[in-house]
PDB file of N, H, CA, C and O in Angstrom:
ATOM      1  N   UNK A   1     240.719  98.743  83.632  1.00  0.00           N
ATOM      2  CA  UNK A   1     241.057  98.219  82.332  1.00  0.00           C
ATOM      3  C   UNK A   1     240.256  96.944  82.079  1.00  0.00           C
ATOM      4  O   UNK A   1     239.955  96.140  82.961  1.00  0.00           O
ATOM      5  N   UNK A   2     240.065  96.881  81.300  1.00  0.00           N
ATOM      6  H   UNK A   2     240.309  97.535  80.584  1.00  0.00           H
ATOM      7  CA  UNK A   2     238.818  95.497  80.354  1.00  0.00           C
ATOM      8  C   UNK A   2     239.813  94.390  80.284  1.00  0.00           C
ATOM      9  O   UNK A   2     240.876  94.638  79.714  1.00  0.00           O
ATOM     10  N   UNK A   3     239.635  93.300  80.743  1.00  0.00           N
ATOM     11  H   UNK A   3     238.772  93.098  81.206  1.00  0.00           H
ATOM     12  CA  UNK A   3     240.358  92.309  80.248  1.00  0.00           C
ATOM     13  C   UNK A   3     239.606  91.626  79.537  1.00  0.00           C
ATOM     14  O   UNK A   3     238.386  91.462  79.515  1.00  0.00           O
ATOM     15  N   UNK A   4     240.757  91.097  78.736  1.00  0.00           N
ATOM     16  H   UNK A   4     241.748  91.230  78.754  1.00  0.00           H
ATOM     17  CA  UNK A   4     240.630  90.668  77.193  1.00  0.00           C
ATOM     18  C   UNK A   4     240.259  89.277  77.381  1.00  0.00           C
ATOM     19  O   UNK A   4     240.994  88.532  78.030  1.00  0.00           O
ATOM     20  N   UNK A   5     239.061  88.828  76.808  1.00  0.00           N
ATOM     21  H   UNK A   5     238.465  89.433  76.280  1.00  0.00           H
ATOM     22  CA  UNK A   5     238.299  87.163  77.022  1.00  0.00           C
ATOM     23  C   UNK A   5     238.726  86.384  76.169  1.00  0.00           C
ATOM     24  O   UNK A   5     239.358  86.867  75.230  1.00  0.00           O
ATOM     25  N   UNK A   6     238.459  84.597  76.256  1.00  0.00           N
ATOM     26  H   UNK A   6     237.946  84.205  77.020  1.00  0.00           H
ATOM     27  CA  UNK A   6     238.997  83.887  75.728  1.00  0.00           C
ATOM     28  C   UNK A   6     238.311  84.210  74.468  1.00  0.00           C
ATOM     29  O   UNK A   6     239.009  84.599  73.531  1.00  0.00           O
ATOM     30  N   UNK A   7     236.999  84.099  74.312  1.00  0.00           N
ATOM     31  H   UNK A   7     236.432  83.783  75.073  1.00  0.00           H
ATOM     32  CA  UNK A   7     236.126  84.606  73.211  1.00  0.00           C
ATOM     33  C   UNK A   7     237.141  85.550  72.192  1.00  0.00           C
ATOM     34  O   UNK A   7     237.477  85.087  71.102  1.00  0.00           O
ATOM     35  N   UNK A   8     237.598  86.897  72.630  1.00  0.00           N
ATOM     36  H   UNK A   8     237.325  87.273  73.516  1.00  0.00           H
ATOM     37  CA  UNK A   8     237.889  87.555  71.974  1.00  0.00           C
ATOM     38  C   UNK A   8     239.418  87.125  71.971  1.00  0.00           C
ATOM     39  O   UNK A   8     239.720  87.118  70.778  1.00  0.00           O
ATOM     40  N   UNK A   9     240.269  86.848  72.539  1.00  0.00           N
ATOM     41  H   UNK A   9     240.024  86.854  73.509  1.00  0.00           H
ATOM     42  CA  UNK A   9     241.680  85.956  71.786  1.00  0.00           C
ATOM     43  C   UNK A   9     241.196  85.163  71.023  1.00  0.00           C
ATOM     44  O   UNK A   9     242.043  84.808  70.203  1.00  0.00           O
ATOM     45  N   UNK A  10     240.186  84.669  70.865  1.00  0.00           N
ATOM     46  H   UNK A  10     239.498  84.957  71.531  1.00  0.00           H
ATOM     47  CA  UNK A  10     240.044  83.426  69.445  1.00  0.00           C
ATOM     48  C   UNK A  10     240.233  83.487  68.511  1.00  0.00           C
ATOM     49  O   UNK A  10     240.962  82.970  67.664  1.00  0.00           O
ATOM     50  N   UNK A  11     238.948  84.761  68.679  1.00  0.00           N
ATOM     51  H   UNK A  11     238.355  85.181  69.367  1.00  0.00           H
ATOM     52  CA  UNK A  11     238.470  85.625  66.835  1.00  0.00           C
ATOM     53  C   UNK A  11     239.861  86.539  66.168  1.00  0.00           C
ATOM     54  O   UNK A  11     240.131  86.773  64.989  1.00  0.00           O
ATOM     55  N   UNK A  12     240.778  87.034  67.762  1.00  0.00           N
ATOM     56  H   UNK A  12     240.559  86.844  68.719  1.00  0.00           H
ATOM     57  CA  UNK A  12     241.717  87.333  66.737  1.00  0.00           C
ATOM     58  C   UNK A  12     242.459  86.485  66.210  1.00  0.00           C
ATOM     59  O   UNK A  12     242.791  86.507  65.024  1.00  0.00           O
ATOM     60  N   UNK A  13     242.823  85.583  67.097  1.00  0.00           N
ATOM     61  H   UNK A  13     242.553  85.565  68.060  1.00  0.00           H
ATOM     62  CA  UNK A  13     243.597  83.721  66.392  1.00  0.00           C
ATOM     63  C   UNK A  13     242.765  83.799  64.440  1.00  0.00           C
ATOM     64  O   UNK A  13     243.249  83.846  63.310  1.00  0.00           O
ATOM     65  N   UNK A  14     241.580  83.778  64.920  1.00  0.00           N
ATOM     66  H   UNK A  14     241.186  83.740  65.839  1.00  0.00           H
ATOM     67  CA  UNK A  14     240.650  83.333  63.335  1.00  0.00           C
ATOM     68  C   UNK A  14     241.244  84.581  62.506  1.00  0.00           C
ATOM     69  O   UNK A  14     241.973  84.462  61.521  1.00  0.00           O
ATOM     70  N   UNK A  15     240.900  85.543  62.951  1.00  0.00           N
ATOM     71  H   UNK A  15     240.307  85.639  63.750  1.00  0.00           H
ATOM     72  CA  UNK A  15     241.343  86.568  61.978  1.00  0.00           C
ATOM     73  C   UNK A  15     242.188  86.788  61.520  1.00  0.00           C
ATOM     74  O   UNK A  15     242.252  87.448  60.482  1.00  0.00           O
ATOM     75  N   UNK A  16     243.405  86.185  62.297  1.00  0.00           N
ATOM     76  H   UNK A  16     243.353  85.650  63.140  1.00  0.00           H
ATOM     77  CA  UNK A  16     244.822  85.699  61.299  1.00  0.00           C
ATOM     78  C   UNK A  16     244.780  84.867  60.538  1.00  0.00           C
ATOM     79  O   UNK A  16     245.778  84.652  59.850  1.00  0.00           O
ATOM     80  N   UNK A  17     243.388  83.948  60.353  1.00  0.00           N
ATOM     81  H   UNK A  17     242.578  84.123  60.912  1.00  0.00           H
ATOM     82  CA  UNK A  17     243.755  82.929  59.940  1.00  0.00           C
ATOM     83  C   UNK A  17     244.397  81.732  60.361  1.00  0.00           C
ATOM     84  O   UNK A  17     244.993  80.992  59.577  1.00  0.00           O
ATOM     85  N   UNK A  18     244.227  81.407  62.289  1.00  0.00           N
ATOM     86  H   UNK A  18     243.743  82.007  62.925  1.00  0.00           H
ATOM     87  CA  UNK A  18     244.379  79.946  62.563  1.00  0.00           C
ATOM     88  C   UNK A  18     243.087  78.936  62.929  1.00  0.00           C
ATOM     89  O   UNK A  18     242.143  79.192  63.677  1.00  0.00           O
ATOM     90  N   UNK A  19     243.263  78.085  62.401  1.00  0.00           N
ATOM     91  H   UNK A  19     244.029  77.877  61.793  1.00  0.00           H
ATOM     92  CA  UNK A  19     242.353  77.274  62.595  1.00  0.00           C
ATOM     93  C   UNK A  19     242.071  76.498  64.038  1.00  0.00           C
ATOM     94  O   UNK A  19     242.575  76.975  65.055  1.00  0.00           O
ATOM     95  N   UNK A  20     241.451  75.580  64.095  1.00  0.00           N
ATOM     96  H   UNK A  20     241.042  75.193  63.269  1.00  0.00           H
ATOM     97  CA  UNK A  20     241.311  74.881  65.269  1.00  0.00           C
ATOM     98  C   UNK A  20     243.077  74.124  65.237  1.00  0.00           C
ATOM     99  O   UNK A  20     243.909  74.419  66.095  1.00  0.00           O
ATOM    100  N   UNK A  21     243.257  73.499  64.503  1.00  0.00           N
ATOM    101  H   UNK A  21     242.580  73.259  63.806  1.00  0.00           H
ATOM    102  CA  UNK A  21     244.394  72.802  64.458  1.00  0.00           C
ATOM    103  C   UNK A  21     245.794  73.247  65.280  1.00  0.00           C
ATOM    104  O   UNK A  21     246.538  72.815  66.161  1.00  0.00           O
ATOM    105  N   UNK A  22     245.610  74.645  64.205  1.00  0.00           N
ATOM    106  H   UNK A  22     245.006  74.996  63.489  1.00  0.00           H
ATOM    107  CA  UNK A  22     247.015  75.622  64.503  1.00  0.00           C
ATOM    108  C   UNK A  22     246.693  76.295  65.791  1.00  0.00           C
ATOM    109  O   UNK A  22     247.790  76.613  66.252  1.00  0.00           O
ATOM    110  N   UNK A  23     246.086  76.544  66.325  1.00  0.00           N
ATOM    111  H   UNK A  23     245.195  76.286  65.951  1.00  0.00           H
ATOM    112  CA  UNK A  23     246.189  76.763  68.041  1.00  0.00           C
ATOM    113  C   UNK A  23     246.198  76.099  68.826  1.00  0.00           C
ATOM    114  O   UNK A  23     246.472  76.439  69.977  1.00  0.00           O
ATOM    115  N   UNK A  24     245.808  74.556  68.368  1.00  0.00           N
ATOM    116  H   UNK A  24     245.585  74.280  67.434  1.00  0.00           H
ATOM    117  CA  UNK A  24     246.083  73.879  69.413  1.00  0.00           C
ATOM    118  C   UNK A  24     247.771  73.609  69.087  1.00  0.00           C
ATOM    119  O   UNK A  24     248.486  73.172  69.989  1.00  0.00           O
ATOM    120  N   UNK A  25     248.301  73.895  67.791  1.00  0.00           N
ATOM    121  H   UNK A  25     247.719  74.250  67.059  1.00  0.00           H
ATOM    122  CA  UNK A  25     249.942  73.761  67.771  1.00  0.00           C
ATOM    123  C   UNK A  25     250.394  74.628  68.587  1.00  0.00           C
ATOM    124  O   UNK A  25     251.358  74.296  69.276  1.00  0.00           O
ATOM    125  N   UNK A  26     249.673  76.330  68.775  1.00  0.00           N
ATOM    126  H   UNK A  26     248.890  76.599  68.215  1.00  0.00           H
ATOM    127  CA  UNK A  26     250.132  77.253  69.238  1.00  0.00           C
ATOM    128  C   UNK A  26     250.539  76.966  70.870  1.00  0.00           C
ATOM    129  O   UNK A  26     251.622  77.303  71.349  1.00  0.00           O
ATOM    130  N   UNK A  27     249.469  76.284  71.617  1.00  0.00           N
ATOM    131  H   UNK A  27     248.590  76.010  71.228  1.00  0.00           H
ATOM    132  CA  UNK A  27     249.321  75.937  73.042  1.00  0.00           C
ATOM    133  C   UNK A  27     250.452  74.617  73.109  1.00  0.00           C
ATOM    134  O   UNK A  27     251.046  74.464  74.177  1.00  0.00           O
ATOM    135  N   UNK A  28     250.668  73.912  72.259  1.00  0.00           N
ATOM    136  H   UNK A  28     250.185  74.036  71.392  1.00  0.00           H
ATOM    137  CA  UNK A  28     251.587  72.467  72.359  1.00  0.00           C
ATOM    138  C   UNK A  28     253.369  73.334  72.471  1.00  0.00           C
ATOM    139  O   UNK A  28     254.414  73.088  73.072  1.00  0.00           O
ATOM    140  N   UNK A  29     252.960  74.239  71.662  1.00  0.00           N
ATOM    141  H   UNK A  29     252.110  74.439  71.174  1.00  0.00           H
ATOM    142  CA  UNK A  29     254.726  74.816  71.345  1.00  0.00           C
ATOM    143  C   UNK A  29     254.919  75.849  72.917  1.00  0.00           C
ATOM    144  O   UNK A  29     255.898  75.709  73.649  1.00  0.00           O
ATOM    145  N   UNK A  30     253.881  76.772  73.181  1.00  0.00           N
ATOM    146  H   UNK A  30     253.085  76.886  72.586  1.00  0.00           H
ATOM    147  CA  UNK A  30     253.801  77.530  73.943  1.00  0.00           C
ATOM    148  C   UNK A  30     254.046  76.819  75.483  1.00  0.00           C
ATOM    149  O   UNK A  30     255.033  77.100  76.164  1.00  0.00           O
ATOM    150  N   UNK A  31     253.230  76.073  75.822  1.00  0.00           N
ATOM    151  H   UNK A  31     252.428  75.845  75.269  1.00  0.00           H
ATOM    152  CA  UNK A  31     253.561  74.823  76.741  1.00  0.00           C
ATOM    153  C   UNK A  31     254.842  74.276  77.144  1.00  0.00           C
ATOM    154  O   UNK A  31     255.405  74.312  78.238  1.00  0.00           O
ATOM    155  N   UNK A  32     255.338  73.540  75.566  1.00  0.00           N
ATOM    156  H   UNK A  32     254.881  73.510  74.677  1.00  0.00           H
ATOM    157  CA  UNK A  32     256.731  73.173  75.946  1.00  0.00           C
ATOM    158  C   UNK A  32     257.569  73.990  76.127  1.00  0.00           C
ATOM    159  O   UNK A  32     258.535  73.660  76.816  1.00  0.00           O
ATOM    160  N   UNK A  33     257.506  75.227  75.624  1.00  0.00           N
ATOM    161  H   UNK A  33     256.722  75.495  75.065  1.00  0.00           H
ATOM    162  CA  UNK A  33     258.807  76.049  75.434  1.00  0.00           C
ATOM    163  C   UNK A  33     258.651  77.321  76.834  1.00  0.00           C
ATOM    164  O   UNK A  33     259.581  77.960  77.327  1.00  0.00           O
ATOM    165  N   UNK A  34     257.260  77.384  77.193  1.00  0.00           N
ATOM    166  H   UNK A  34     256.505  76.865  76.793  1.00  0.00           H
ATOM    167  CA  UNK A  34     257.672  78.611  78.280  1.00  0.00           C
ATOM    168  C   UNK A  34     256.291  77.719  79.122  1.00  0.00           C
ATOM    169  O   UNK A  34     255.150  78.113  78.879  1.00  0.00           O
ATOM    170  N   UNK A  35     256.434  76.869  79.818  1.00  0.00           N
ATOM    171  H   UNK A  35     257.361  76.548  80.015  1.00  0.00           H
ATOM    172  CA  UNK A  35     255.445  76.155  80.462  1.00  0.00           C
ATOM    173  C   UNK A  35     254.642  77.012  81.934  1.00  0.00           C
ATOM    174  O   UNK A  35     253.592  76.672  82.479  1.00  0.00           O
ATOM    175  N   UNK A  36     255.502  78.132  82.281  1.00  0.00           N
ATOM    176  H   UNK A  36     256.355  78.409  81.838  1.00  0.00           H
ATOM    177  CA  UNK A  36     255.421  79.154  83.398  1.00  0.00           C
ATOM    178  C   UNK A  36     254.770  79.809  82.691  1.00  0.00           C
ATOM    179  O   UNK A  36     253.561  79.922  82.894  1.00  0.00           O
ATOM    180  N   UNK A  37     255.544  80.574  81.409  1.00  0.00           N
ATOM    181  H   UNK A  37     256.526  80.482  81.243  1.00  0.00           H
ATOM    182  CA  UNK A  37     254.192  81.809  81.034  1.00  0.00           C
ATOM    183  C   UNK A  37     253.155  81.393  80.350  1.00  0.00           C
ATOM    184  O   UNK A  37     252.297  82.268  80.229  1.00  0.00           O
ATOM    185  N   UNK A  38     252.826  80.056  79.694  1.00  0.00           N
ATOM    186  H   UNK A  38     253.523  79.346  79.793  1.00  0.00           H
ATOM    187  CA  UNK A  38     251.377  79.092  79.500  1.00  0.00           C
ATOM    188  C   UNK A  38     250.247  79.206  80.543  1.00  0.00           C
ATOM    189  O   UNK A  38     249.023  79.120  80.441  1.00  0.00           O
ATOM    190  N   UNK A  39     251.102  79.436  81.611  1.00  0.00           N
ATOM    191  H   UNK A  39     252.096  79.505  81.693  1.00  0.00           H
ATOM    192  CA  UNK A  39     250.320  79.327  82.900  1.00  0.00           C
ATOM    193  C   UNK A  39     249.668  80.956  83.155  1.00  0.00           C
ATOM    194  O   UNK A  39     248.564  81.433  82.892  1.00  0.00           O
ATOM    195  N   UNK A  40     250.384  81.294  83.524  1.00  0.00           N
ATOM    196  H   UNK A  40     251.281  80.907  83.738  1.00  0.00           H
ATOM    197  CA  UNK A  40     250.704  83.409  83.956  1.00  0.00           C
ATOM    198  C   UNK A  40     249.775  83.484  82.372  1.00  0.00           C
ATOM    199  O   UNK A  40     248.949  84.396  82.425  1.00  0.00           O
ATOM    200  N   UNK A  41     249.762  82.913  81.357  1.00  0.00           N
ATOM    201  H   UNK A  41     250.433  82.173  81.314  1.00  0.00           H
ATOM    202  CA  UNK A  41     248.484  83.716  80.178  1.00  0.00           C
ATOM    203  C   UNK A  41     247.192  83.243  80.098  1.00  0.00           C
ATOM    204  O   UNK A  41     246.198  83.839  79.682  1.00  0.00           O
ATOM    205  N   UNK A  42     247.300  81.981  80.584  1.00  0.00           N
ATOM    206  H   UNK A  42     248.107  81.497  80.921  1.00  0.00           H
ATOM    207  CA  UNK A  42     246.005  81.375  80.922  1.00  0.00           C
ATOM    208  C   UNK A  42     244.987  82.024  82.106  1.00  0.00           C
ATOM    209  O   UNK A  42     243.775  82.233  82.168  1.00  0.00           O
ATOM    210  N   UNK A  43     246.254  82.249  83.104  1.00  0.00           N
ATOM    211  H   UNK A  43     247.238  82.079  83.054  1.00  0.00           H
ATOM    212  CA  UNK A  43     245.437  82.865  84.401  1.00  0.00           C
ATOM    213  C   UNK A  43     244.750  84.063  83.762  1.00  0.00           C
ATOM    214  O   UNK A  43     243.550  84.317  83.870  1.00  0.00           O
ATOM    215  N   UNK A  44     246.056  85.086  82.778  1.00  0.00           N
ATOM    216  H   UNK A  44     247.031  84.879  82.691  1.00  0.00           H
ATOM    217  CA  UNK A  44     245.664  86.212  82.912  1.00  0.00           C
ATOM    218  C   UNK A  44     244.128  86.497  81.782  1.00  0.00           C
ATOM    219  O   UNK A  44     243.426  87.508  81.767  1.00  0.00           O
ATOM    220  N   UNK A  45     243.972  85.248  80.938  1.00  0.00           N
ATOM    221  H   UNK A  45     244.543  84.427  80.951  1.00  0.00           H
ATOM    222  CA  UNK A  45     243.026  85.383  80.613  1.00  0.00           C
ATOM    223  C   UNK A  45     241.689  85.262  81.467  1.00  0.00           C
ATOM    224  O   UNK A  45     240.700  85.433  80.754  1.00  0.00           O
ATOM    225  N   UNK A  46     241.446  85.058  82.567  1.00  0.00           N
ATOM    226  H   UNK A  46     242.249  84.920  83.146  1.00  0.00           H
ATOM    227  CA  UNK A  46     240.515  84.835  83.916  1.00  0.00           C
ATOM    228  C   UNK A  46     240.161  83.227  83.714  1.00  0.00           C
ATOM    229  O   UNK A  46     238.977  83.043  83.430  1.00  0.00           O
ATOM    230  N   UNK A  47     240.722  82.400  83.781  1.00  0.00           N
ATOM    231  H   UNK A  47     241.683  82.549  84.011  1.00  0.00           H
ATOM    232  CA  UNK A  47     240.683  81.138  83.191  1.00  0.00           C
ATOM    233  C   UNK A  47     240.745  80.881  84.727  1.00  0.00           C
ATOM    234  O   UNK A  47     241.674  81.344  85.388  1.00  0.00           O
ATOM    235  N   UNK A  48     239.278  79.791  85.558  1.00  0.00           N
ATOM    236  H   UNK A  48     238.523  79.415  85.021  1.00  0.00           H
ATOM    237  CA  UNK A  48     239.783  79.020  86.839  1.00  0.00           C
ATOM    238  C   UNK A  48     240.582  77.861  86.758  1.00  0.00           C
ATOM    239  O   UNK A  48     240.722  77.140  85.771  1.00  0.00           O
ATOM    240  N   UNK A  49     241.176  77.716  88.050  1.00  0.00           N
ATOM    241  H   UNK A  49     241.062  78.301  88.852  1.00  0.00           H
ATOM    242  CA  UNK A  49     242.211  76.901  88.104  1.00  0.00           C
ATOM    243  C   UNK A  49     242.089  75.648  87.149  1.00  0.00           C
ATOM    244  O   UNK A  49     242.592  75.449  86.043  1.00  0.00           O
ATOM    245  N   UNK A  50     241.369  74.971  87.827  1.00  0.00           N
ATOM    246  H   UNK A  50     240.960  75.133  88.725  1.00  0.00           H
ATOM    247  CA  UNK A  50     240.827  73.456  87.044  1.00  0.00           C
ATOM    248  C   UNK A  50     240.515  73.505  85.587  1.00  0.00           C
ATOM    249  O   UNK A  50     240.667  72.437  84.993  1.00  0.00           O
ATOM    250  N   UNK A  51     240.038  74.712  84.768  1.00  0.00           N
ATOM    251  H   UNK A  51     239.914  75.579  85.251  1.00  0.00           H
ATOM    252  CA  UNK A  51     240.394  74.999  83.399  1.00  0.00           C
ATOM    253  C   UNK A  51     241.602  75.352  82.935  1.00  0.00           C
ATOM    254  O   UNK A  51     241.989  75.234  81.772  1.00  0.00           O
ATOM    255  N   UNK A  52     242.325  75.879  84.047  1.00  0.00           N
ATOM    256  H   UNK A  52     242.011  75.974  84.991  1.00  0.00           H
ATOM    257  CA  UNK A  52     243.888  76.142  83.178  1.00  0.00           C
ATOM    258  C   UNK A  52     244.652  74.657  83.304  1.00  0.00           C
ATOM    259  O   UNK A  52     245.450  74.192  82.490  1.00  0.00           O
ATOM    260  N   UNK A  53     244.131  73.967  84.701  1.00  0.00           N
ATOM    261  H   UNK A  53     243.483  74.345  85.362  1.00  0.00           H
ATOM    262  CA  UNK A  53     244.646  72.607  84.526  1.00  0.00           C
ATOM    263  C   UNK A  53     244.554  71.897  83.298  1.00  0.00           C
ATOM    264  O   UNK A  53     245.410  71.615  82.459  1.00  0.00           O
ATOM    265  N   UNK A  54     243.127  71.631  83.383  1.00  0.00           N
ATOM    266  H   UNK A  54     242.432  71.861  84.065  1.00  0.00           H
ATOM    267  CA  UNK A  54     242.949  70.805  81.933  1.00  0.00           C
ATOM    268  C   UNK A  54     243.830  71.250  80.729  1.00  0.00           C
ATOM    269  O   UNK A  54     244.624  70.540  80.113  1.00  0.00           O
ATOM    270  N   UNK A  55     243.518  72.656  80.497  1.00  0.00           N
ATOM    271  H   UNK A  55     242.872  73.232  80.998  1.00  0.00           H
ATOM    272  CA  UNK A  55     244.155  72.670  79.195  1.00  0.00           C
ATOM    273  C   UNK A  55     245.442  72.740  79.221  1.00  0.00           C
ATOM    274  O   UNK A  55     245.872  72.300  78.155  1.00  0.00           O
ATOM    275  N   UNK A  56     246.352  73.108  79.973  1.00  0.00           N
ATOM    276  H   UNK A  56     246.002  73.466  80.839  1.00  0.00           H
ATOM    277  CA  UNK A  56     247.894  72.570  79.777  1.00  0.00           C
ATOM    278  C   UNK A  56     248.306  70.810  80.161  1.00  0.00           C
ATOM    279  O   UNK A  56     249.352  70.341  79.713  1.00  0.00           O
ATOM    280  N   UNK A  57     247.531  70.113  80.863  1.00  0.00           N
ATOM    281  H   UNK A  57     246.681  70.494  81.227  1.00  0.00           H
ATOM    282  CA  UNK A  57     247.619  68.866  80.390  1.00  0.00           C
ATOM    283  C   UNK A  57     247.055  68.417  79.048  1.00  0.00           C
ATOM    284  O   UNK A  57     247.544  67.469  78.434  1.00  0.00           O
ATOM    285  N   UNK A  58     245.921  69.182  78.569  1.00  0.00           N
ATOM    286  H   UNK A  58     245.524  69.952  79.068  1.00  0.00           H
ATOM    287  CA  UNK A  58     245.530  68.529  77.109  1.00  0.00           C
ATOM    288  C   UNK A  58     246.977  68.751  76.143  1.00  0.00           C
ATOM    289  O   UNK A  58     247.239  68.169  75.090  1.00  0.00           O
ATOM    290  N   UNK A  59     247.600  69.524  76.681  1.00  0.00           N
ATOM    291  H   UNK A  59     247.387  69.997  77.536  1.00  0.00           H
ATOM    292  CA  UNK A  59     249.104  70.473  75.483  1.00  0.00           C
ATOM    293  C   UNK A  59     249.799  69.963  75.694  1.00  0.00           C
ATOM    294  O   UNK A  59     250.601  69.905  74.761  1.00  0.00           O
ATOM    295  N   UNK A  60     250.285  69.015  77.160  1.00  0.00           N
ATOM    296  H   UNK A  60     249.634  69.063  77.917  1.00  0.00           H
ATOM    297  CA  UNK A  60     252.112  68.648  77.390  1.00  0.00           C
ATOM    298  C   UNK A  60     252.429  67.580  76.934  1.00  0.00           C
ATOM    299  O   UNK A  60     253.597  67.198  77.009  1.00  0.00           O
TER     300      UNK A  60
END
């Protein structure tokens, strides 16, 4: 099975119509409210450690 890249979660983010802004709301809400599965979606996007670090400290 193909896993799905950050690249391509973006464009669908855009294609709904969120901006830079509203995903970074998406990751701030997602963070606080399920801070375990922030983690478990980051990984599962193939994200290395020290990048999933950063970006849930850029969110908490």
């Amino acid at each position: 099975m193909k896993q799905v890249t950050v690249e391509e979660w973006v464009a669908r983010f855009r294609a709904i119509g969120l901006d830079d802004a509203a995903m970074e709301k998406w990751h701030r809400l997602f963070e606080r409210e399920n801070p375990a599965g922030h983690q478990s979606f980051l990984e599962w996007l193939g994200l290395p450690a020290d990048k999933v670090a950063e970006i849930r400290k850029k969110y908490a």
